[in-house]
Each structure stands twice: as structure tokens, then as C-alpha cells.
Phi, psi and omega in degrees: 000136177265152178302162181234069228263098196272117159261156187253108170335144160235121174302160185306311192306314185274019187250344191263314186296315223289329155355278195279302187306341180260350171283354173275268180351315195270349155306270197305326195279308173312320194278287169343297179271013195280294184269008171239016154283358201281311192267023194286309191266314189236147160291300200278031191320354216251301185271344154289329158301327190294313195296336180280338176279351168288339179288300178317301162335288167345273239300313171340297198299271197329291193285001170074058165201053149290107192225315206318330163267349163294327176268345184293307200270339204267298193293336155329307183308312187254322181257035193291006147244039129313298183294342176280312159340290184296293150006259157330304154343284215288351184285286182291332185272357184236309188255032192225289170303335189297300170307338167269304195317274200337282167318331167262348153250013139332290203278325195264350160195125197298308190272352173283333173312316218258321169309301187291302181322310192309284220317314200256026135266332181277321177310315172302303182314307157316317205288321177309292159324340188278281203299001169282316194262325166207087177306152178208113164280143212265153190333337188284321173307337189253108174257023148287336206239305204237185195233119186281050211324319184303319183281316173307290188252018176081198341304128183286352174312293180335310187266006188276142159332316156308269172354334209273332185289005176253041157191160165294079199299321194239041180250072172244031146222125301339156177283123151285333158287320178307306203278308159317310172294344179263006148265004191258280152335309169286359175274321160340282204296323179275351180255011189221162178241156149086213199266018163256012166281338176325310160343312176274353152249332160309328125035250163304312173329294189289319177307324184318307208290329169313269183288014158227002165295312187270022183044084157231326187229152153266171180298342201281323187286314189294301155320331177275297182339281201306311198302319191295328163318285196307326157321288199324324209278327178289344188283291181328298155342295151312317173292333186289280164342299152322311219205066182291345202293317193269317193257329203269172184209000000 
């Protein structure tokens, strides 16, 4: 007897809509597992985070390049509205572009859009392993060594106890902000001509100063970023090689 393969009709509208809901859906999912994943591995993560970030410090020491409180205290002193600057930076310069990037190659081309979205889900997906296995709280938390600048010099929404309950406090290994802007930047060098490819390394630059100038990252995190960038892009890579239907552009 043959089989009889019932396909379910689809209207134009949910065939033109079905799209976008599920690139929302995966935006929306990724957030989920972003903030309820955090207490999966240690209950007490909130002091395990502390203590791994007492940890980061040593290894900083030891291998000698614990610089953060020292670029911390010379621009408090000298430079504070470096610092406010950086501030803002670290606000503005990141899920406000990440999200216009997105969007404008969402509409204006689909499939490098769709090349790029892979990098920065398999970065997400690594990183989420990071941040289950060894929480880390960021450097603004240890107030013998840092300053939390942002609470100090604003903007204070940003830093109030509410705002804190939309993010993940100790999910700063790897930096993801760090690794997202150097996946941002290679879309930068490759998608522009002439000196507006510049972009694509200042960028990534002011971010390094952005998150470790406000005691948000240590340099140890941001190192961790760039390596999980350049994985993301090879894995990626691999898959493109496999499967160009899905991954390639």
C-alpha cells in the first residue's frame, strides 16, 4: 500500500511571516537560556562566581598583566570624562549595534545574514558552556582592586538593582560582549570599502577599553572573547564546507 503524505496548506501570509518568527524565536530563546541557565551547575554560583573572579586576578598577577586597576585609577584621576565616555561606550556601542547590524542585513542580505547569525550562535552556545562551568564575576565586584564606574559616574538606570534582573551578572568568561564586537568588526572589514573598513578595527578596540576601563571584564575575559571569536568563525567554516546549503553564503 503507498504511503499517503499529507502536507498542511500554508497561507501566503504565514508563508511570508514564518520566517521572522522563528529568527525572533531564536533571539528570544537564546535569552532564556542566556538567564536560567546560570544556577544549573553550582547552586551557589553568586559566591562561586566571586571566588573564580579572586582566581582570574592571581593568574592576571602571576603571568603579569594585571593592568586593570591601574588604567582604572590613573583615569578616574585624570581623565574622568574618559570615563564617562567608556561609560556610554560600553552601553551603547554594543546591543544597540549588534541589533542594527542585524537587522540591516537581515533586509538587505539574507544569506550572509544567516552566515553571520551561525558564528554568533555557535559563540553563544560555547560560551553558555563557559558560563555554567566556571561563573565569574566582573572586576567592579572585587572593591579592594576596582571601581564600578558605571554606578559611580552613570548613567545610574543602567547600574540600579532592577536593570540587573534583565542580565546575567557573572556571565563574564568568556566576554561575549568582547567576542561579539570582533565578530562585528570582521563583518565591518569585509563588508565595506576604502577607509570605512577601518571600523572594523577600532571597534573591536574601544570595546577592549570600554569593558575594562568600567570594571566590567577582566583582560583574561576579553582574551577568552577574541579566542571564542575566531573558534566560532572556524567551526563555522567547517560547517559551510559540509552543509554550503545551510551555512555558506
Amino acid at each position: 500500500m503507498a504511503t499517503i503524505r499529507q502536507q498542511i496548506p500554508q497561507s501566503p501570509l504565514s508563508r511570508i511571516c514564518l520566517p521572522h518568527v522563528m529568527e525572533i524565536g531564536i533571539v528570544v530563546g537564546a535569552y532564556f537560556a542566556y538567564m536560567y541557565s546560570r544556577a544549573l551547575v553550582f547552586s551557589d554560583f553568586q559566591s562561586t562566581a566571586l571566588a573564580n573572579a579572586r582566581r582570574v586576578i592571581e593568574f592576571e598577577k602571576s603571568a603579569g598583566f594585571f593592568w586593570e586597576p591601574g588604567w582604572q585609577s590613573w583615569a578616574i584621576e585624570s581623565a574622568r570624562s574618559l570615563v564617562i565616555f567608556f561609560n556610554w561606550a560600553y552601553i551603547v556601542t554594543f546591543f544597540p549595534i549588534v541589533l542594527t547590524a542585524s537587522v540591516v542585513l537581515y533586509l538587505t542580505n539574507r544569506e550572509r545574514y544567516r552566515y553571520y547569525r551561525n558564528v554568533v550562535l555557535l559563540s553563544f552556545l560555547i560560551a553558555l558552556v563557559g558560563f555554567m562551568l566556571f561563573p565569574l564575576a566582573p572586576p567592579r565586584m572585587i572593591a579592594e582592586h576596582f571601581v564600578d564606574t558605571i554606578k559611580a559616574f552613570g548613567p545610574s538606570g543602567y547600574a540600579s538593582r532592577e536593570f540587573a534582573n534583565y542580565y546575567n551578572a557573572y556571565a563574564a568568561m568568556p566576554s561575549l560582549h568582547f567576542s561579539w564586537t570582533v565578530i562585528l568588526g570582521v563583518l565591518f572589514w569585509r563588508s565595506f570599502p576604502g577607509w570605512y573598513r577601518v571600523v572594523g578595527l577600532l571597534y573591536p578596540v574601544m570595546t577592549f577599553f570600554a569593558i575594562t576601563l568600567t570594571g566590567n571584564h577582566f583582560i583574561l575575559d576579553a582574551m577568552a572573547g577574541a579566542v571564542l571569536a575566531g573558534l566560532s568563525f572556524s567551526v563555522a567554516l567547517l560547517l559551510r564546507a559540509a552543509q554550503p546549503r545551510l551555512f555558506g553564503f
